[in-house]
C-alpha positions as CSV (number, residue, x, y, z in Angstrom):
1,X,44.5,26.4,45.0
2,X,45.5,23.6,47.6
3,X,45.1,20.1,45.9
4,X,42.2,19.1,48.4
5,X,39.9,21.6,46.9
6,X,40.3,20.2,43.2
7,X,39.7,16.7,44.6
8,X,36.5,17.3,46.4
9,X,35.1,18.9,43.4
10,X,36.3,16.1,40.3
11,X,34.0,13.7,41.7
12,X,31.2,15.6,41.9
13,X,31.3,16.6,38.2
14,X,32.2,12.9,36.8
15,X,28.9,12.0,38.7
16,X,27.1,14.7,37.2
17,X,28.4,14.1,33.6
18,X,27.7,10.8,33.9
19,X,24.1,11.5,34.9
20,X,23.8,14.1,32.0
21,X,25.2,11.0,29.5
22,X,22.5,8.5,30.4
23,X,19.8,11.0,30.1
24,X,21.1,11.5,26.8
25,X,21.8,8.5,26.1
26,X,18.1,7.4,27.5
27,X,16.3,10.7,25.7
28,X,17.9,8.7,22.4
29,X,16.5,5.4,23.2
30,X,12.9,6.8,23.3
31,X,13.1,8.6,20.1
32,X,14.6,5.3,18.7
33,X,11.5,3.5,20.0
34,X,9.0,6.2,18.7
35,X,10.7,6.0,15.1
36,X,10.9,2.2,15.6
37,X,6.8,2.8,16.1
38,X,5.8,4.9,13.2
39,X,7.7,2.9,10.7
40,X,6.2,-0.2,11.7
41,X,2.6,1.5,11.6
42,X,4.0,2.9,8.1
43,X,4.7,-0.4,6.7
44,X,1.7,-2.2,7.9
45,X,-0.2,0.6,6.4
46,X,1.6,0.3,3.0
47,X,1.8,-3.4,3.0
48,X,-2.5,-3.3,3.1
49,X,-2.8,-0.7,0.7
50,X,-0.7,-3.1,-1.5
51,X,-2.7,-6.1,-1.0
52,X,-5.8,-4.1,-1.6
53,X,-4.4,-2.7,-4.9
54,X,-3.8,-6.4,-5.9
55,X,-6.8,-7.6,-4.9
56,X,-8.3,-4.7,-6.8
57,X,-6.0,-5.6,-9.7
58,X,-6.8,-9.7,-9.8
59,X,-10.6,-8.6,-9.3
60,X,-10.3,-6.1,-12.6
61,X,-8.4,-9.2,-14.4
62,X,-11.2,-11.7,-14.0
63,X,-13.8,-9.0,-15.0
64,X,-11.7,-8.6,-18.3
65,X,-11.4,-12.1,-18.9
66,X,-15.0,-12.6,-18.3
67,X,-15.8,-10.0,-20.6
68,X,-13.5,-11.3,-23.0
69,X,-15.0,-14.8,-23.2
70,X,-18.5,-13.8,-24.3
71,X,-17.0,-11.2,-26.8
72,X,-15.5,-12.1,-30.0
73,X,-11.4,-12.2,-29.7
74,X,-11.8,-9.8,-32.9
75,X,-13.8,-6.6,-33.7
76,X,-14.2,-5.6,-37.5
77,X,-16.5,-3.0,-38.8
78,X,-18.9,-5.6,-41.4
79,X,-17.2,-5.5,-45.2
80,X,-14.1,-5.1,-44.5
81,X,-11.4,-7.2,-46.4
82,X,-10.0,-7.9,-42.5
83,X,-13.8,-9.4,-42.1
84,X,-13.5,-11.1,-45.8
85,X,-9.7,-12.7,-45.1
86,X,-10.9,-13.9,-41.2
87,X,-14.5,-15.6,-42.7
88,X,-12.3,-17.6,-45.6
89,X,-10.4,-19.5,-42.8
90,X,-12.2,-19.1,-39.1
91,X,-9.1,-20.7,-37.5
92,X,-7.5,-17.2,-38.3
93,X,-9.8,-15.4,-35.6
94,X,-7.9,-17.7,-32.9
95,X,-4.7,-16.1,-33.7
96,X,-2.9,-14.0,-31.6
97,X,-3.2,-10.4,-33.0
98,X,0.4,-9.7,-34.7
99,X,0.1,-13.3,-36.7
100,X,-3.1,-12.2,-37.8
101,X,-1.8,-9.2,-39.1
102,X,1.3,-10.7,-40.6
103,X,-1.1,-13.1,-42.5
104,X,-3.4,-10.3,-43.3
105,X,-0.8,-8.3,-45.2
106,X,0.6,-11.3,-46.8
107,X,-3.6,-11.8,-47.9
108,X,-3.7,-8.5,-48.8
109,X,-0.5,-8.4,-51.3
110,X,-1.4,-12.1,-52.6
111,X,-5.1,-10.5,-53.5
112,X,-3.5,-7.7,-54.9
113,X,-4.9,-5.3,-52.4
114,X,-2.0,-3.3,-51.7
115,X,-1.1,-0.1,-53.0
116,X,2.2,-1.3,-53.5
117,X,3.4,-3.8,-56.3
């Protein structure tokens, strides 16, 4: 092959790779941008549900707490020695549950209410 004939053709094909690259290269960029898209929609869309599901959450809480206030902090079935050791001292009812229940078995063993001596 005579050395014109491989120069006429070289340029042709860096042209046409380099036209094949950025069409790649371009192709790319728009499914970058569509991604880009769908994960913004994506994250909007989970951002809402969250603030809904705290919205629903704070909603629920107030409910509670305004159930709570016009219910007695503590439920006992009537004669119970829980009832008997909460009506001797009514500052007991105000307790938080586990220091009731501490005092309550120490009640309970100084009354001699325990099975164990």
């Amino acid at each position: 092959m005579p050395p014109e004939a491989l120069e006429s053709t070289f340029p042709l094909s860096i042209t046409v790779l380099s036209y094949i690259a950025t069409g790649v290269l371009v192709a790319i960029l728009c499914l970058l941008i569509v991604m880009n898209s769908k994960l913004s929609a994506l994250s909007a869309k989970l951002s809402r549900s969250t603030h809904a599901e705290e919205t629903e959450e704070a909603e629920k809480t107030e409910e509670t707490e305004e159930k709570e206030g016009t219910q007695p902090e503590v439920e006992v079935d009537p004669g119970t020695h829980f009832e008997e050791f909460l009506n001797e001292d009514p500052e007991r009812c105000k307790l938080p549950k586990k220091l009731q229940f501490t005092a309550y078995r120490a009640w309970r063993t100084a009354k001699g209410l325990n099975w164990s001596k």
